[in-house]
Each structure stands twice: as C-alpha cells, then as structure tokens.
C-alpha positions, 0 to 999 in steps of 0.5 A, spaced: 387 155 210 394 156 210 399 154 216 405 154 218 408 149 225 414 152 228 419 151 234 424 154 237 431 150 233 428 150 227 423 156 226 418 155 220 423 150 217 419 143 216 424 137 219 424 131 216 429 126 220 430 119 216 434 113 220 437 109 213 439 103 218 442 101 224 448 098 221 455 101 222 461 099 221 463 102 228 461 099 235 463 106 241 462 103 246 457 109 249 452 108 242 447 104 245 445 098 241 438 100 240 442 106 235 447 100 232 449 093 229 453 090 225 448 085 224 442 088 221 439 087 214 440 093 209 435 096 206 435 094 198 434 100 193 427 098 191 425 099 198 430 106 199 427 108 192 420 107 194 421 111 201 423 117 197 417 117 193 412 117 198 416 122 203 416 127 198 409 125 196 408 127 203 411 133 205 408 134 198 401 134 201 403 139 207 407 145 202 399 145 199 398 148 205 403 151 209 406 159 208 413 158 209 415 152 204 421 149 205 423 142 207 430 140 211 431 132 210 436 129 215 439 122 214 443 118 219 444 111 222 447 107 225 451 109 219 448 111 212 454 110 207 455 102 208 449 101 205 452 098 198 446 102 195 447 109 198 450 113 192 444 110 187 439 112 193 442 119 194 442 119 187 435 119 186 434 123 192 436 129 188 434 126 181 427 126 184 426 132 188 429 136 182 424 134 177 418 133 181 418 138 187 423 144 185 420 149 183 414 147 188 418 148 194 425 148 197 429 143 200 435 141 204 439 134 204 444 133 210 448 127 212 450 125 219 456 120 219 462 117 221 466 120 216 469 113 214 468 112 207 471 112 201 473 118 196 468 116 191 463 116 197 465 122 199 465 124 192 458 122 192 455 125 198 458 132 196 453 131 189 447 129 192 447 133 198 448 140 202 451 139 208 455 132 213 456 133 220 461 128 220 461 125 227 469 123 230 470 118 234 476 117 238 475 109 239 477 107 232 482 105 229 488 109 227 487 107 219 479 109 220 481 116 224 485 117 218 481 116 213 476 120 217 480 127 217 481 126 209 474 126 208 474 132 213 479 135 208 475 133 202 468 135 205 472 142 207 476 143 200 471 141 195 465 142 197 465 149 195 464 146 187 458 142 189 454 148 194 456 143 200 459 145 207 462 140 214 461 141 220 465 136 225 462 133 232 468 132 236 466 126 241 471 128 246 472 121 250 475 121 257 481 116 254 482 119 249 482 126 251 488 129 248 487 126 241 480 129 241 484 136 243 490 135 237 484 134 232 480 140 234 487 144 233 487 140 227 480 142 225 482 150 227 489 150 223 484 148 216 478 152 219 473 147 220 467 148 224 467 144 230 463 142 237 466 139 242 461 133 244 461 130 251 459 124 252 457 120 257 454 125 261 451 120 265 455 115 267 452 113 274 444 112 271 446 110 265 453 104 266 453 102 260 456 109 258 464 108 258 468 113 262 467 119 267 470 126 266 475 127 270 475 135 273 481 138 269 477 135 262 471 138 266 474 144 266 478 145 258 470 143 256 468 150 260 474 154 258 473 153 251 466 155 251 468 161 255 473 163 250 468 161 244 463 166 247 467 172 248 
C-alpha cells in the first residue's frame, strides 16, 4: 500500500515545520509573547542532535509508504540563529541527512529569520540550508536594520555558490510606513523577491496589536498588488 497526503499550498510535498525556541533578540511589539522571549532556555546540542535523528527516523518511516518522496523542513523561532549552537546543529542537519537519507528521498531545508546575525552566520546558513525567508521589521534598531539588509545582500549575491535563495517579508508597520516603502525600492534596485506584509490586521479584537493602518497606506497595499498582478 502506497499514499500520498496532499493540500492545496503544498501539493504532495511532506511539510515539516521545526519551532527551534522561542528566544529572540527582538521584541515587536505585534509578536505576541507566546511566539517570543528573551528569557527562555536554549536547546543544547545534544537535545538539538538528538531531535534530528529521530525526525528523519520519522519522516523516514512514511517515505516507506509514500509515492511522492520529497520532505520540506521549516525552521523558525522565536529566532533560530541566537541559539549558540545553531551552526553545529545546522551542520549536522545536512551531514545527517546526506549520508543517511539522500539517496532514500529528497528533502529541503528553509529558515524563517530576522536577518540579524553575523556574516559567518550567514555564511553558515547558505551551507546548510536551501532557502531563508528573511522577516524585516522596521521597530528595531538603526544598527540591526543595517546589519539585516547586509545579510539580505550576502544571502541574495552568494547564495548562487551554495544552491541557496531569499526571499524577504516586509512587515510594513503603520509608523514606519516610508521606511518599509524605501526598503522594497531597495530590495527592487538589487531584484530580491519581496512580500509586502501587513500587520496587525485586527487592532480592534486583538489591542495588543500596535497601530491601525491608515487609508492612504491602506491604499499603497492595493495599489501595489494591483500593479503586481498586471
């Protein structure tokens, strides 16, 4: 007997989505708290190694049965790059599942992040991983912001040596509405694909969301997907 699940984003694809922690190094103030901290323990390696193997014993156990044998493995947080052991956990990842499953079925590594790491970090995630969705968010620091559009750059313009690709989340807050617009003429100039985010769609139901949309930003939301879908 033979199967394959199937839905409507994913096709055939067998989604796995890994939560790392929920430490980050930010703290936006439309992130609930259940998503992040500042204060929760980081998962050692041995705990982050030992997760690996048995995931891919797992997912292992289902490719046996399924027709369509391909795997995407989504990593996010909290932010997963300020745990201290992520390059040797991300290392393993790959080490493990090229001499263990690679010939058995495929698989895809992608990271959700901020963006702000360091260039060896960056380095490392282009290595061990195939995509990053790297997530902007305007209420950080000056320093950080830069540091994020480098990694951006570094992702975008090295990424072709590692068989890795971006893909940047704008999260167009109502505060910093033309600083988010400068950045997506940023991201247009160098030819990074892009989402414009919003968020806090719901500000009335959910007060712990920061701000309200205005109707002239409303309106730049539609005008841009009008245009992008031409």
């Amino acid at each position: 007997m033979s199967f394959d699940t199937i839905d409507l984003l994913t096709g055939k694809v067998f989604q796995v989505t890994w939560d790392v922690g929920r430490r980050c190094n930010y703290d936006c103030s439309y992130c609930p708290v259940h998503r992040h901290d500042n204060f929760s323990k980081h998962a050692t390696l041995e705990e982050l190694k030992n997760n690996v193997d048995f995931l891919f014993e797992y997912v292992d156990i289902y490719m046996e049965y399924r027709k369509h044998k391909v795997a995407s493995f989504g990593f996010t947080g909290g932010e997963p790059t300020v745990n201290p052991h992520f390059i040797p956990f991300a290392q393993y990842l790959k080490q493990t599942y090229e001499e263990k499953y690679k010939d058995r079925w495929e698989a895809g590594f992608a990271l959700t992040t901020n963006g702000a790491m360091s260039e060896k970090m960056g380095q490392a995630v282009m290595e061990n991983f195939g995509h990053a969705t790297v997530s902007y968010h305007a209420e950080s620091d000056n320093k950080l912001k830069q540091q994020v559009k480098d990694r951006i750059l570094q992702f975008h313009y090295q990424g072709g040596l590692h068989d890795f690709t971006v893909s940047v989340n704008v999260m167009f807050h109502a505060e910093y509405f033309d600083e988010c617009i400068e950045l997506v003429d940023f991201l247009k100039a160098h030819e990074v694909d892009f989402v414009p985010r919003i968020i806090g769609e719901e500000p009335d139901s959910k007060p712990t969301f920061a701000h309200k949309y205005t109707d002239e930003q409303l309106a730049w939301f539609k005008d841009y997907w009008r245009k992008k879908n031409e």
